[in-house]
N, C-alpha and C positions, 0 to 999 in steps of 0.2 A: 389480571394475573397478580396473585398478592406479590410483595416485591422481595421475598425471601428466595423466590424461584425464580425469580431474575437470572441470577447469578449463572452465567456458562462455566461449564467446566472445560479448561485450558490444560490441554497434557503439553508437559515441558513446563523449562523454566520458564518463570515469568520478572519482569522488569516494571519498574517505574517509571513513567514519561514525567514531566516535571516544563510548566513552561508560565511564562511569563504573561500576561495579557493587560490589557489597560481594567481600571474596573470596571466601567460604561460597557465596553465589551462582554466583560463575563457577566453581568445582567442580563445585556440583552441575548447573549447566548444561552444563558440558564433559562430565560423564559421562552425562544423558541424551542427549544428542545422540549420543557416542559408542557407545552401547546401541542407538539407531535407526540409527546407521550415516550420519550425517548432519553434514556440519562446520557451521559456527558460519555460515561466509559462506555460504552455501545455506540455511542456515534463516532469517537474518535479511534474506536478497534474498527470501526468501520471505513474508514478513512484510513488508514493505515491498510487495510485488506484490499482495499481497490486500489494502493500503490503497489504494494507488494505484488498481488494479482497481474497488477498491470490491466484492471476493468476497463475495457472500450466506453465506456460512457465516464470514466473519472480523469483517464488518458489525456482528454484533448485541452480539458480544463485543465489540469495541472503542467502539461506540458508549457501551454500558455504562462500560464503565473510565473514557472519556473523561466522565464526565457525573460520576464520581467522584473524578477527579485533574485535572480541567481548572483552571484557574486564574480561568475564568470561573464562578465560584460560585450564580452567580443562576438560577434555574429558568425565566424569562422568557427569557434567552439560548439554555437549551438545545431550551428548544419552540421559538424562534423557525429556528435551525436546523435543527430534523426538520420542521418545518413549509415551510423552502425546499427542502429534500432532496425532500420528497412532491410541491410544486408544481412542481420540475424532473423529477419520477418521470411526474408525471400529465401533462403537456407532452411530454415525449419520443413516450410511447405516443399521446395524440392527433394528433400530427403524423408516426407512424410511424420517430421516427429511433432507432436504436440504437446502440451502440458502436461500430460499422462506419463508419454513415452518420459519426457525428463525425470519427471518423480519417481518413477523405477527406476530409471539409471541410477540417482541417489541412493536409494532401496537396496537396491545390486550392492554399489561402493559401502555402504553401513555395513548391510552384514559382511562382507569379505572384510573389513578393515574397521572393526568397530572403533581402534582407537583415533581414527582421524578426527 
């Protein structure tokens, strides 16, 4: 695919991510990326979408990291956390709603109140 058509089109604002890395790092990130065939901004909108998402397969892995480099250090913080995740898990499916049903809700509240 030539790389002019790369480029997604993104409705809404868009932002600048901005971050720091060692240089060793951004090599060797540049060149496996480059090996998959994959730029930087596509793997990192992609990573960004499976936290947003909240992806089952990005989920357990991050959860992990985060419980390791969080800044919240305390073990009470992090159960307390998986412990609202699972009581908002177990509420969804009792009351039948799923990612749909919320995205209309949104939908709903826009148009009735577009200035929010």
């Amino acid at each position: 695919m030539p790389k002019g058509n790369r480029k997604k089109k993104m409705n809404g604002p868009t932002v600048k991510i901005v971050s720091t890395i060692l240089e060793q790092d951004k090599v060797e990130l540049v060149l496996k990326l480059k090996y998959a065939g994959v730029t930087q901004t596509d793997f990192l909108r992609a990573v960004v979408t499976s936290l947003t998402n909240e992806d089952a397969r990005f989920m357990p892995w991050f959860n992990e990291w985060a419980k390791n480099n969080s800044k919240y250090k305390g073990k009470k913080h992090h159960k307390k956390m998986q412990k609202l995740r699972e009581e908002g898990e177990h509420l969804a499916s009792q009351f039948g709603i799923n990612d749909g049903d919320i995205e209309n809700i949104f939908d709903v509240i826009a148009k009735e109140h577009p200035k929010l």
